[in-house]
DSSP file (Angstrom, degrees, kcal/mol; ACC not computed):
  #  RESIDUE AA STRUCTURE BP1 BP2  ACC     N-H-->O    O-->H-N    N-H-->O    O-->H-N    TCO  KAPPA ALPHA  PHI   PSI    X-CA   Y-CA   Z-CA
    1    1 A X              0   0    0      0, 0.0     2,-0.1     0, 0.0     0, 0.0   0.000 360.0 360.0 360.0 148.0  -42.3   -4.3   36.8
    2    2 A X        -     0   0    0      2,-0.3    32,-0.0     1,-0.0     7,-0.0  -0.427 360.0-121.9-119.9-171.8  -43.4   -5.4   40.4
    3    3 A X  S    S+     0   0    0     -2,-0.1     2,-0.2     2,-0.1    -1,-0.0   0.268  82.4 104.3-111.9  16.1  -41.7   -4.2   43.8
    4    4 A X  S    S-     0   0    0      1,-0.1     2,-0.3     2,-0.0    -2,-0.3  -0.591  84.7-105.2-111.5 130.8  -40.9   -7.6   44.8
    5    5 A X    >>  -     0   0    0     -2,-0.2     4,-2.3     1,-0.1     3,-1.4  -0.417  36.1-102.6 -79.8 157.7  -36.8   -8.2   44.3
    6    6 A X  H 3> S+     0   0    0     -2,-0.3     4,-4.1     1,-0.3    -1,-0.1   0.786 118.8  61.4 -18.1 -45.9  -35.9  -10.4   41.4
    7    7 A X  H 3> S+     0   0    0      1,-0.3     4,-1.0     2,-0.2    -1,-0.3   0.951 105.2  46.3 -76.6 -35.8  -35.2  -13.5   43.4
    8    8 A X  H X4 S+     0   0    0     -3,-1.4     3,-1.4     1,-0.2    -1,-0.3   0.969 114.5  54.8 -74.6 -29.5  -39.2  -13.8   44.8
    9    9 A X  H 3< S+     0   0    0     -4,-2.3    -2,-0.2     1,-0.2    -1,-0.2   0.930 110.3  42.9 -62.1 -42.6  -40.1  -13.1   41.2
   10   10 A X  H 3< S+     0   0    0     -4,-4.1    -1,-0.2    -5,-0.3    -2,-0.2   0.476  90.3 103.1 -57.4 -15.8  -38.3  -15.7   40.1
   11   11 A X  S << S-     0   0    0     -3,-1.4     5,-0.1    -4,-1.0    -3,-0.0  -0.287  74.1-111.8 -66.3 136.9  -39.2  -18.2   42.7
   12   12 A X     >  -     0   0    0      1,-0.1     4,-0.6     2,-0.1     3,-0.4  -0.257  35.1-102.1 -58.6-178.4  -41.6  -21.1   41.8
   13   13 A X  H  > S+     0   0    0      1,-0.1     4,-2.4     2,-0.1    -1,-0.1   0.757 122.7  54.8 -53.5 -40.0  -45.1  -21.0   43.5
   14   14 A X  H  > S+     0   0    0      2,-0.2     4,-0.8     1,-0.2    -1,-0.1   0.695 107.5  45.1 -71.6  -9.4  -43.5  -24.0   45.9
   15   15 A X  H  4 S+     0   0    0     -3,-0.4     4,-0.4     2,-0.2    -1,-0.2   0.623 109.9  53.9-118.6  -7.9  -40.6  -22.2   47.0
   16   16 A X  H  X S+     0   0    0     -4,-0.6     4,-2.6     2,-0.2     5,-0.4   0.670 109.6  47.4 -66.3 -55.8  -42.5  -19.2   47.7
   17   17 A X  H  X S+     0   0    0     -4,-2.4     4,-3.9     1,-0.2    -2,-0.2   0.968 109.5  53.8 -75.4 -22.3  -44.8  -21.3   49.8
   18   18 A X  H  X S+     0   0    0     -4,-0.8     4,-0.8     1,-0.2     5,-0.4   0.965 109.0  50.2 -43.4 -64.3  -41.5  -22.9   51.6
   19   19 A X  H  > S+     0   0    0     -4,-0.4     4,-0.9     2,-0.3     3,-0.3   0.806 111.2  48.9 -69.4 -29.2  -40.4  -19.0   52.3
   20   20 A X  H  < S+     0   0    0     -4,-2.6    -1,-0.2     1,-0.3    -2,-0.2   0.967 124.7  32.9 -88.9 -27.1  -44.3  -18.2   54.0
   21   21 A X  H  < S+     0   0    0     -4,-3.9    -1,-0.3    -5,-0.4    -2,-0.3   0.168 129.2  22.4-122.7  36.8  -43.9  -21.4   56.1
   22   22 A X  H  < S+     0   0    0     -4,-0.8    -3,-0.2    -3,-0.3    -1,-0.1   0.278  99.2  84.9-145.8  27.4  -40.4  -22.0   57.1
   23   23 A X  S  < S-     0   0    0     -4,-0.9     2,-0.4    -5,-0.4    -4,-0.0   0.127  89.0 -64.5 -90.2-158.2  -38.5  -19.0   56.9
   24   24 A X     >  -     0   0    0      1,-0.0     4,-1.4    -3,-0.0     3,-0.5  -0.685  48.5-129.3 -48.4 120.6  -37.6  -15.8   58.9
   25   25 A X  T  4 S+     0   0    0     -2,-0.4     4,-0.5     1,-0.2    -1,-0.0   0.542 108.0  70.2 -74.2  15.5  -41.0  -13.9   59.3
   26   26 A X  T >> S+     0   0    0      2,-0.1     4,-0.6     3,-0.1     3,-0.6   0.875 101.4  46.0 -58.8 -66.0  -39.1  -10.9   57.9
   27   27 A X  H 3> S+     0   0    0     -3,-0.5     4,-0.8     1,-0.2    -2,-0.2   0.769  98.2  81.8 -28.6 -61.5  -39.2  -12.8   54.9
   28   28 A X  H 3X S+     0   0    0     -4,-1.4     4,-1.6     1,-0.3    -1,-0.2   0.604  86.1  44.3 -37.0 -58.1  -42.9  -13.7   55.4
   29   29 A X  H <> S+     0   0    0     -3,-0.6     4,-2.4    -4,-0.5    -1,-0.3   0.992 109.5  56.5 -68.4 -53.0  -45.0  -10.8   54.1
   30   30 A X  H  X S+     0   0    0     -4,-0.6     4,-1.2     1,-0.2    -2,-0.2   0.732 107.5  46.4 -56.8 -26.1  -43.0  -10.3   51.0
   31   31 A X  H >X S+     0   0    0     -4,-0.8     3,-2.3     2,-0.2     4,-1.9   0.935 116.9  54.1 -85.5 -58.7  -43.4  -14.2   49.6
   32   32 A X  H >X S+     0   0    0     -4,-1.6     4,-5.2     1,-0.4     3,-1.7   0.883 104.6  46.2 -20.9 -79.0  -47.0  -13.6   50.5
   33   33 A X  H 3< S+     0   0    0     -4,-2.4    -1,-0.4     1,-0.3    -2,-0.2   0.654 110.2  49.7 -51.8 -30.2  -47.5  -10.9   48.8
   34   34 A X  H <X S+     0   0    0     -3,-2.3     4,-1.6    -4,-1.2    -1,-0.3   0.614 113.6  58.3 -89.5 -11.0  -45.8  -12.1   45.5
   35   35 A X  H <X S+     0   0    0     -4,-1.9     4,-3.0    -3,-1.7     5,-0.5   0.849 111.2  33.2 -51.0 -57.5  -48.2  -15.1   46.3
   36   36 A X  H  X S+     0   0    0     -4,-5.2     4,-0.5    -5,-0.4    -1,-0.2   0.669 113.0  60.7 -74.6   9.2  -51.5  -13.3   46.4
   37   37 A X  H >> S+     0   0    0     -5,-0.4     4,-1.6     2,-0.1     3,-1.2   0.793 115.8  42.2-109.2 -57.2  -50.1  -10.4   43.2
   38   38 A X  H >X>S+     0   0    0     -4,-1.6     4,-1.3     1,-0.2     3,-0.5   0.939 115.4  43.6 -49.9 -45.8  -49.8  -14.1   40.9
   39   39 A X  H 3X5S+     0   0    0     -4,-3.0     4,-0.8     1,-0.2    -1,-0.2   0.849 115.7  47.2 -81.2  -8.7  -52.8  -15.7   41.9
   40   40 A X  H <X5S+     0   0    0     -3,-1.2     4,-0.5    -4,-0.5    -1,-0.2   0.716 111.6  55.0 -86.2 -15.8  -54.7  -12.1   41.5
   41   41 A X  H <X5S+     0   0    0     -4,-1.6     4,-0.7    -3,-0.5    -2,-0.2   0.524 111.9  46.9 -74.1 -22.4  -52.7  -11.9   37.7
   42   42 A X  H  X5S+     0   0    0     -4,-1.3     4,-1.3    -5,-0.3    -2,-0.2   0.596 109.0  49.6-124.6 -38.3  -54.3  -15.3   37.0
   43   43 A X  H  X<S+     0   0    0     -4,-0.8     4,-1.0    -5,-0.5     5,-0.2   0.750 109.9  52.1 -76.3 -14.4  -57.9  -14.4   38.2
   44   44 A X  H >X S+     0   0    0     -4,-0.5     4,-3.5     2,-0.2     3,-1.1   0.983 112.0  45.5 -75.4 -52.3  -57.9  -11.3   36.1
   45   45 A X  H 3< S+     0   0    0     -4,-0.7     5,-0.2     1,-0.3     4,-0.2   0.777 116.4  48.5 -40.3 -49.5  -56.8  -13.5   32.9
   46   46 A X  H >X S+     0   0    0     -4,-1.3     4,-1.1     2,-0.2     3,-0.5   0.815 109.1  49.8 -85.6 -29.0  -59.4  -15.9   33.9
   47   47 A X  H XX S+     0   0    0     -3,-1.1     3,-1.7    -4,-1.0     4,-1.6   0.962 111.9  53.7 -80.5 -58.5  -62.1  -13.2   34.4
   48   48 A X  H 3< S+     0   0    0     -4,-3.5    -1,-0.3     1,-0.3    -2,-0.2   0.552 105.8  46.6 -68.9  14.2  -61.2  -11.9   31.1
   49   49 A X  H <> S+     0   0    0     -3,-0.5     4,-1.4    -4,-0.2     5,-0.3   0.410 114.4  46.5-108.5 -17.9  -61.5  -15.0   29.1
   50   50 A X  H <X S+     0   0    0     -3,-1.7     4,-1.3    -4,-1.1    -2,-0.2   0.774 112.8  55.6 -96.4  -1.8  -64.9  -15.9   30.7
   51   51 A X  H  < S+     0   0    0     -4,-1.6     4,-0.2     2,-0.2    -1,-0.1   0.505 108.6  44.9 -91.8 -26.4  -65.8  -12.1   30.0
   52   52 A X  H  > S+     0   0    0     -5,-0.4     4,-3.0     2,-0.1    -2,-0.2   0.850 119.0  42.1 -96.2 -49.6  -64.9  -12.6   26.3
   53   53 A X  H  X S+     0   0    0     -4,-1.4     4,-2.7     2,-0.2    -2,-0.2   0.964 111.3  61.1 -58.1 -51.3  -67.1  -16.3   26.1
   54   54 A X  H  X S+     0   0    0     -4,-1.3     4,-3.5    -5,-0.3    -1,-0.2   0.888 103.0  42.9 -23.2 -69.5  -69.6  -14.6   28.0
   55   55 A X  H  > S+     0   0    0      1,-0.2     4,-0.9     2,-0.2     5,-0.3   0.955 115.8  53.4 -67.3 -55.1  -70.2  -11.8   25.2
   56   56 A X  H  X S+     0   0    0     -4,-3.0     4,-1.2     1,-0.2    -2,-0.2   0.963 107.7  47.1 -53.0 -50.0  -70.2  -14.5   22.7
   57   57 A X  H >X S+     0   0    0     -4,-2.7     4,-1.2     2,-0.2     3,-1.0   0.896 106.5  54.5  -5.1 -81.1  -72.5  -16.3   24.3
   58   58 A X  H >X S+     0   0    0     -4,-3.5     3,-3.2     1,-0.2     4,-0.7   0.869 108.1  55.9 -60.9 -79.8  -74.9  -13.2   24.9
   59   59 A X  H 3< S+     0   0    0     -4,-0.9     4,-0.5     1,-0.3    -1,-0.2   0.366 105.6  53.2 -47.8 -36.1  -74.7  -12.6   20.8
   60   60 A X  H <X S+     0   0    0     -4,-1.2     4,-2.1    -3,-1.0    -1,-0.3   0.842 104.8  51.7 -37.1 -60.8  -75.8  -15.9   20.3
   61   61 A X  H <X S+     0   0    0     -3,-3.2     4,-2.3    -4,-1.2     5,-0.3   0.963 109.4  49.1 -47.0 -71.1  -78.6  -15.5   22.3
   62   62 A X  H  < S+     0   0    0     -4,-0.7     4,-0.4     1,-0.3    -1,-0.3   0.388 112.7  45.1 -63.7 -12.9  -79.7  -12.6   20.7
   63   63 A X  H  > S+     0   0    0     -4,-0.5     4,-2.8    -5,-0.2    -1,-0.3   0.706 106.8  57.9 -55.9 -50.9  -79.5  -13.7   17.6
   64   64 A X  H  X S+     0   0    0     -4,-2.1     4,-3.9     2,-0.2     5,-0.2   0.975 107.8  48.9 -43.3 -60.0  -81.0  -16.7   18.5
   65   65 A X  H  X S+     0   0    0     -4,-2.3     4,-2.3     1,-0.3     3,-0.3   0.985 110.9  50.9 -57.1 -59.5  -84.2  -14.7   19.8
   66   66 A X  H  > S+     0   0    0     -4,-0.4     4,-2.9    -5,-0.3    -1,-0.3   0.920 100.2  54.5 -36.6 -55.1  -84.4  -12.8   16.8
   67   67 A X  H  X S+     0   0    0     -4,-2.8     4,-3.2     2,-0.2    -2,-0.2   0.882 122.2  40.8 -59.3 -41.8  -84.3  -16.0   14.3
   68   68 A X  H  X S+     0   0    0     -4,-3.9     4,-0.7    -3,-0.3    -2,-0.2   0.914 112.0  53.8 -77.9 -37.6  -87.9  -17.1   17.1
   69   69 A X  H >X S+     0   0    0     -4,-2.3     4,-1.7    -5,-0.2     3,-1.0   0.955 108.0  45.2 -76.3 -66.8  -89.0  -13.8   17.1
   70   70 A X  H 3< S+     0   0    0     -4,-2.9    -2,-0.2     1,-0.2    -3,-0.2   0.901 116.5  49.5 -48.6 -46.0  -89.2  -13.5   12.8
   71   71 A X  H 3< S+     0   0    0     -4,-3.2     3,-0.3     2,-0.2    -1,-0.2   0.641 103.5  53.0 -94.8  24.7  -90.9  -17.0   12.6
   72   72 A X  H XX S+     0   0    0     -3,-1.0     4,-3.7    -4,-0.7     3,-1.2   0.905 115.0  47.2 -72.9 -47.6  -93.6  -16.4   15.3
   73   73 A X  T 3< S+     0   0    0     -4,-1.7    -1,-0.2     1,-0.3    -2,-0.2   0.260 118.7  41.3 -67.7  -4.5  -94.4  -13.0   12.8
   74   74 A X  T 3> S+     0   0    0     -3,-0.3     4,-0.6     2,-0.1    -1,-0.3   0.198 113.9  46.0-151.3 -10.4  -94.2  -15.3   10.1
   75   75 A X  H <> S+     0   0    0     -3,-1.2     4,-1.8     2,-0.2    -2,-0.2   0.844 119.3  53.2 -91.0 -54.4  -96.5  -18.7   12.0
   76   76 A X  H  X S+     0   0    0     -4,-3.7     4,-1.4     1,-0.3    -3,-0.2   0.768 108.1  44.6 -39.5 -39.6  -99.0  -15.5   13.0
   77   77 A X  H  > S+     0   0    0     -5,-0.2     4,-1.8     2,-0.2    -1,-0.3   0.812 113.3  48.9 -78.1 -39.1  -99.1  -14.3    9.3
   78   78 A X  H  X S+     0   0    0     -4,-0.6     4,-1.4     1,-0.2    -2,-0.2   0.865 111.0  52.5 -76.7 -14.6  -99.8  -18.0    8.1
   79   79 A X  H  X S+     0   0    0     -4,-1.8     4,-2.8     2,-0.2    -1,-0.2   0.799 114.7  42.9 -66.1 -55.5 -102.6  -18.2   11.0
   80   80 A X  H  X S+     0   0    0     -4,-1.4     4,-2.5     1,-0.2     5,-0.2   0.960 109.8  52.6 -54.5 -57.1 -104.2  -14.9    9.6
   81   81 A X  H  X S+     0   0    0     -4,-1.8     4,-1.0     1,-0.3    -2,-0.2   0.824 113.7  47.0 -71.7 -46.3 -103.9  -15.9    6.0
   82   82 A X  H >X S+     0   0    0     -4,-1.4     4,-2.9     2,-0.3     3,-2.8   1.000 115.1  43.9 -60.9 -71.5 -105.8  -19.4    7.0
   83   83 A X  H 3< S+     0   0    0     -4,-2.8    -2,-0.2     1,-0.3    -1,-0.2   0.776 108.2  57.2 -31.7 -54.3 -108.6  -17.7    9.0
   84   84 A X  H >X S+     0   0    0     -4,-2.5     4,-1.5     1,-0.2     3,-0.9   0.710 115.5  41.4 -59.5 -41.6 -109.0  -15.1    6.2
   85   85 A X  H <X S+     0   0    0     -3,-2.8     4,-1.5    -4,-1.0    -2,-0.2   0.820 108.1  53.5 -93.5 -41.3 -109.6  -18.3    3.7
   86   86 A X  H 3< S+     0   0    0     -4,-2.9     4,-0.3     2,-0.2    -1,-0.3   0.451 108.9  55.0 -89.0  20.0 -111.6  -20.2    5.7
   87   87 A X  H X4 S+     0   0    0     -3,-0.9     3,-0.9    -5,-0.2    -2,-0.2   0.805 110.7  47.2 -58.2 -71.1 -114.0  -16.8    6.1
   88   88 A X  H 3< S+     0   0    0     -4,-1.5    -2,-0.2     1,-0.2    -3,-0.1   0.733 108.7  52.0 -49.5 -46.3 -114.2  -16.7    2.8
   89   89 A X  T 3<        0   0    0     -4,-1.5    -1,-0.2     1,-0.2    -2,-0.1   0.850 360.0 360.0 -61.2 -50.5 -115.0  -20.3    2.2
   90   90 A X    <         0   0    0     -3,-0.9    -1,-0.2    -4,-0.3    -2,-0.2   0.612 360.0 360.0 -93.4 360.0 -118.0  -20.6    4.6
């Protein structure tokens, strides 16, 4: 529940901006102000969806690095395992 009466809540975004620029400047702050509290309700929703992709992202990643990380240990081991044979050999 906002502090804004019923009728600016109800107003579209166009009839609001009609109110900031051709109305009584009484008027003025209050369509403002139910301007800027939607477009700050819609940048919070937006922050928290890129907040949520974001984290998915990062999980990826870090999986990802892991999956590089095990076959380096595992190119390193085959590296040894060669050297160690061709020691042996010569």
């Amino acid at each position: 529940m906002s502090n804004f009466s019923p009728k600016l809540e109800d107003a579209t975004d166009k009839e609001l901006m009609h109110i900031v620029n051709e109305l009584d400047f009484r008027v003025v702050p209050l369509a403002s102000d139910e301007l800027t509290r939607r477009t700050v309700k819609t940048l919070e929703k937006t922050i928290s969806s890129f907040n949520d992709q974001s984290s998915k992202q990062t999980e990826k990643i870090i999986k990802l690095t892991w999956w590089i990380v095990g076959l380096t240990v595992v190119m390193v081991l085959g590296l040894i395992i060669q050297i160690a044979i061709q020691i042996r050999t010569i």
